[in-house]
N, CA, C and O of each residue as an XYZ file, in Angstrom:
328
protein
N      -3.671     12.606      9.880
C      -3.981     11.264      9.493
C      -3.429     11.026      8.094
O      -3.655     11.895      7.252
N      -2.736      9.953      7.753
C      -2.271      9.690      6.811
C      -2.679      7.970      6.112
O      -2.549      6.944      6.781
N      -2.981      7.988      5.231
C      -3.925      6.821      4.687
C      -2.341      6.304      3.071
O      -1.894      6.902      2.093
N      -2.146      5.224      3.584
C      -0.787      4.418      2.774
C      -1.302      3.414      1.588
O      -1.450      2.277      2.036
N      -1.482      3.477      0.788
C      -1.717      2.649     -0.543
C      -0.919      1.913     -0.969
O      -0.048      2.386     -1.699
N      -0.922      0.396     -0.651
C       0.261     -0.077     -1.599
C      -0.778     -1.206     -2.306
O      -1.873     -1.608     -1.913
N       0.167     -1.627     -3.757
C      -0.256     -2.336     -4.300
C       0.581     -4.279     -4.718
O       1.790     -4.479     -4.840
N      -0.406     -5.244     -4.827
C       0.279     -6.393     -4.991
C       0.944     -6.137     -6.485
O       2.099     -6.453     -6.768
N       0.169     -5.614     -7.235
C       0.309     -5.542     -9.085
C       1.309     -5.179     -9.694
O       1.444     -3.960     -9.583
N       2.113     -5.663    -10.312
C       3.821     -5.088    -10.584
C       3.416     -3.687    -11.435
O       2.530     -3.528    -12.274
N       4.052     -3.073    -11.090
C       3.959     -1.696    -12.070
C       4.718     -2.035    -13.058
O       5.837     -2.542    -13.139
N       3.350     -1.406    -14.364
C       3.735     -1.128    -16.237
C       3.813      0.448    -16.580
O       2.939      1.299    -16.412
N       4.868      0.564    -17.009
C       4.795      2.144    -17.794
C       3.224      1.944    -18.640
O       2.500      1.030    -19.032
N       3.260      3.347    -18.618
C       2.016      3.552    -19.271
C       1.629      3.149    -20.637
O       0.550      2.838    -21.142
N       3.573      3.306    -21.355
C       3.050      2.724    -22.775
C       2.977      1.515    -23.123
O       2.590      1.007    -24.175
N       3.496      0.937    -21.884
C       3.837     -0.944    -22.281
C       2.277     -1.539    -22.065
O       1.893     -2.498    -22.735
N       1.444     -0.909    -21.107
C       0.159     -1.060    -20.523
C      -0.890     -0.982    -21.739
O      -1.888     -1.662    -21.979
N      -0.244      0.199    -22.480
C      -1.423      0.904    -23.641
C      -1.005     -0.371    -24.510
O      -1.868     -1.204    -24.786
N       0.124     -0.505    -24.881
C       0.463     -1.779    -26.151
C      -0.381     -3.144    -25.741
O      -1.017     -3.606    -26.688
N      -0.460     -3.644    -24.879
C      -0.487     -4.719    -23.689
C      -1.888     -4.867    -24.120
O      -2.143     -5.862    -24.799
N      -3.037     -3.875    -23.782
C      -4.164     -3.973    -24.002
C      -5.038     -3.955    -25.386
O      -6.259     -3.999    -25.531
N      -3.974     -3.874    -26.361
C      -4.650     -3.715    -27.352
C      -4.467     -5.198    -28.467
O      -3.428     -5.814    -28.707
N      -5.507     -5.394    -28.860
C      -5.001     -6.623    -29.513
C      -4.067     -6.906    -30.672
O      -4.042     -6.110    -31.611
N      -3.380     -7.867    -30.674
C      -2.722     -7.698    -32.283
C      -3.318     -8.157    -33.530
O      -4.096     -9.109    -33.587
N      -3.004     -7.582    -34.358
C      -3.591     -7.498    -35.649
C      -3.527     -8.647    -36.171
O      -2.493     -9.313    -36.223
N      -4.940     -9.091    -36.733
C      -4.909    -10.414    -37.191
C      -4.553    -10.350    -38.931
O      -5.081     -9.561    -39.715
N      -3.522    -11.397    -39.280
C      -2.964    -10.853    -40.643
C      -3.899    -11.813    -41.676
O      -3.957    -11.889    -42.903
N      -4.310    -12.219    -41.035
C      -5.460    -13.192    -42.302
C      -6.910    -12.303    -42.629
O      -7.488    -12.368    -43.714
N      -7.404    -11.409    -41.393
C      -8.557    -10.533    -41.559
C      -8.367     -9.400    -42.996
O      -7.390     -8.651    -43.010
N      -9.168     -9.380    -43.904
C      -9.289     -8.598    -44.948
C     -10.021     -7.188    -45.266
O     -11.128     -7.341    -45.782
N      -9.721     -6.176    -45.111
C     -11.087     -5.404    -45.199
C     -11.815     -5.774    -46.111
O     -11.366     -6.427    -47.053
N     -13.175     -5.406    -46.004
C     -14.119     -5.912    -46.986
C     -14.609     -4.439    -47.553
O     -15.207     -3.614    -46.862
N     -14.281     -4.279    -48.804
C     -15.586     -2.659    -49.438
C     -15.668     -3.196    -49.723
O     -15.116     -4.294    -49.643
N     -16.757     -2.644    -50.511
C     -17.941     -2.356    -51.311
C     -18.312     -1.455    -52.255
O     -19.146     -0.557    -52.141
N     -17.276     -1.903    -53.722
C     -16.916     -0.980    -54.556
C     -18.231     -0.089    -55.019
O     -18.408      1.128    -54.952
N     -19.157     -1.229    -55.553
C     -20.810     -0.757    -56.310
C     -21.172      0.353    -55.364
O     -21.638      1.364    -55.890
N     -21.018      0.338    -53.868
C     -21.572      1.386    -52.845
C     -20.594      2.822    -53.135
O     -20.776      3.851    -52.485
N     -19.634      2.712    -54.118
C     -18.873      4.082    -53.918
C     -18.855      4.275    -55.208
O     -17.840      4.770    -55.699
N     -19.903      3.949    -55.994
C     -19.950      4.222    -57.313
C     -21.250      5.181    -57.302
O     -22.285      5.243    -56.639
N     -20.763      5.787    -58.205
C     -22.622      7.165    -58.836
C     -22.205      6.499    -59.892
O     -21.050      6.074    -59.866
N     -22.985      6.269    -60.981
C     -23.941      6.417    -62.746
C     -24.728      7.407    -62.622
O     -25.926      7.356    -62.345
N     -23.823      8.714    -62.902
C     -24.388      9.832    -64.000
C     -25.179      9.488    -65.145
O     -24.797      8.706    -66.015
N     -26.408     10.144    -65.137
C     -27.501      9.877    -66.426
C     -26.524     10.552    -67.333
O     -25.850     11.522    -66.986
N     -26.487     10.080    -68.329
C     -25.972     10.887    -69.815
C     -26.057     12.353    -69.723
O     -25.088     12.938    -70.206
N     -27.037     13.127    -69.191
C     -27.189     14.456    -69.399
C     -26.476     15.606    -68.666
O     -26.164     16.784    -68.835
N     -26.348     14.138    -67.318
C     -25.374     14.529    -66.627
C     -23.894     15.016    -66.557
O     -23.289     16.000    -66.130
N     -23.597     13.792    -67.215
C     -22.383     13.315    -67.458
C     -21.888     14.291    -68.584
O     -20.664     14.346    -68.701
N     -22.658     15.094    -69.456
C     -22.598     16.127    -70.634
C     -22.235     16.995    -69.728
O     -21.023     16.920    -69.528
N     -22.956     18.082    -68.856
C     -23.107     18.743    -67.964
C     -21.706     19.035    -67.705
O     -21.010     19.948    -68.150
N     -21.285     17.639    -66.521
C     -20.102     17.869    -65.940
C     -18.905     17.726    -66.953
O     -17.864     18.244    -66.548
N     -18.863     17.302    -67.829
C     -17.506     17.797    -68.788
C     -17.012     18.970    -69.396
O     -15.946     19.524    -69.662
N     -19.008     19.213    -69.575
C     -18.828     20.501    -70.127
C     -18.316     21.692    -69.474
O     -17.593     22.511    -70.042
N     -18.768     21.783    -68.079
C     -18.597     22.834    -66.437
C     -17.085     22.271    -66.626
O     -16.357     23.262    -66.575
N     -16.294     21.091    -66.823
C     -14.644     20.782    -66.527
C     -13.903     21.534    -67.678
O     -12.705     21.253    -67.713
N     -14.318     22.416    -68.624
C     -14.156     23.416    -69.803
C     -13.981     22.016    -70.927
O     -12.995     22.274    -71.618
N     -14.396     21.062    -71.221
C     -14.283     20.251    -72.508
C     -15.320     21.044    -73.579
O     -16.364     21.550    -73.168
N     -14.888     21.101    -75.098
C     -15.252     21.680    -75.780
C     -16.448     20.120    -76.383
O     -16.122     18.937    -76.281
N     -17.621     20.575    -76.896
C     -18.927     19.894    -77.540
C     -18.130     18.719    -78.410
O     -18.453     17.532    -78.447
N     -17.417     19.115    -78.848
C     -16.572     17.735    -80.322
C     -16.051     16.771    -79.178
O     -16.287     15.592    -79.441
N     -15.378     16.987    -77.932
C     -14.412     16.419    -76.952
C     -15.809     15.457    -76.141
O     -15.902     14.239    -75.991
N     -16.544     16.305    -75.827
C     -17.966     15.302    -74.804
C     -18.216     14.186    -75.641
O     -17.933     13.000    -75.471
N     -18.967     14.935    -76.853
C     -19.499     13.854    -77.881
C     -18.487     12.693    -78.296
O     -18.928     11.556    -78.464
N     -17.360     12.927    -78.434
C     -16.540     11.305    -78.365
C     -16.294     11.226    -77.679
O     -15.394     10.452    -78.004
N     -16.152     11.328    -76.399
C     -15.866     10.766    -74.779
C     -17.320     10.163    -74.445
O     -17.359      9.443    -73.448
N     -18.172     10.305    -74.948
C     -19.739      9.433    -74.555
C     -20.306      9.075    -75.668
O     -21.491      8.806    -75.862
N     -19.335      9.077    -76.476
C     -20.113      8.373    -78.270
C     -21.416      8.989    -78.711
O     -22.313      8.217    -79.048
N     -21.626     10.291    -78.749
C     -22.773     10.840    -78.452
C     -22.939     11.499    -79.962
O     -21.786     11.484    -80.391
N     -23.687     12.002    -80.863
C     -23.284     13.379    -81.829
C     -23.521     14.133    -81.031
O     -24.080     14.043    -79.938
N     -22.815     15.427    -81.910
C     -22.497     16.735    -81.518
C     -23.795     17.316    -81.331
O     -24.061     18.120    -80.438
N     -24.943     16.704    -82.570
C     -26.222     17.623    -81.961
C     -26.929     16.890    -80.421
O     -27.711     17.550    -79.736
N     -26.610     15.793    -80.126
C     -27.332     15.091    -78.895
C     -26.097     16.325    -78.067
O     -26.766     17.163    -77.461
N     -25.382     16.454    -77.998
C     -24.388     17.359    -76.881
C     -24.892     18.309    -76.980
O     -25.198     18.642    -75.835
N     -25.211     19.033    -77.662
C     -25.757     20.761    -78.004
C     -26.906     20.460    -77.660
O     -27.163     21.289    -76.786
N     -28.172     19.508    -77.834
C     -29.492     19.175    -77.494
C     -29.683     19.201    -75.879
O     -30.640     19.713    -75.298
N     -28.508     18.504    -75.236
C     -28.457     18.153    -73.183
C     -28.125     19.665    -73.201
O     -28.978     20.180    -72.479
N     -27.540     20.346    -73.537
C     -27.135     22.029    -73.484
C     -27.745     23.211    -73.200
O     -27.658     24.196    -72.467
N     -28.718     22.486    -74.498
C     -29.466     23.700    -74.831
C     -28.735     24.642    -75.941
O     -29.143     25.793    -76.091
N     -27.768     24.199    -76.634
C     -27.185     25.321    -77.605
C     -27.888     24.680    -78.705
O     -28.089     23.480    -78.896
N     -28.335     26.015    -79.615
C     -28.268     25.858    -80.493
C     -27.850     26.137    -81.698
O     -27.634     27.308    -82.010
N     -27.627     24.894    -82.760
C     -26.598     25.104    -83.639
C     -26.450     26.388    -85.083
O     -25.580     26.744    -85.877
N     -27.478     26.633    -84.855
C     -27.975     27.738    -86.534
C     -27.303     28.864    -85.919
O     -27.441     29.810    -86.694
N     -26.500     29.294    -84.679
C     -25.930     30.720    -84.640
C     -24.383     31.017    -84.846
O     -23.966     32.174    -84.808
């Protein structure tokens, strides 16, 4: 027994089919971010922390965050009399 399939539907290559179905890109649509959502604010002590761990020396933090040298040595924990 043999069972015959034909179809009315003009045959599409597969890739003209895949293009075919997909919509085209609308050139007026904008992505929208959301800069504030991909932002952190490091607390100050923080922000000491990680410069310091990036090897910046105490004189380099303290004018990169307008800070004195003893507020940098204070987030530290160093202290200065040694």
């Amino acid at each position: 027994m043999s069972i015959s399939i034909s179809s009315t539907l003009p045959v599409t290559p597969p890739a003209a089919a895949n293009a075919a179905a997909r919509p085209a890109p609308a050139s007026s649509v904008q992505p929208t971010t959301n800069a504030s959502a991909d932002t952190v604010r490091l607390a100050e002590s923080q922000q000491v922390y990680q410069l310091y761990d990036q090897g910046q020396r105490v004189s380099q933090i303290a004018a990169n965050l307008s800070l004195t040298v003893s507020a940098v040595n204070s987030y530290l924990d160093i202290n200065g009399s040694s």
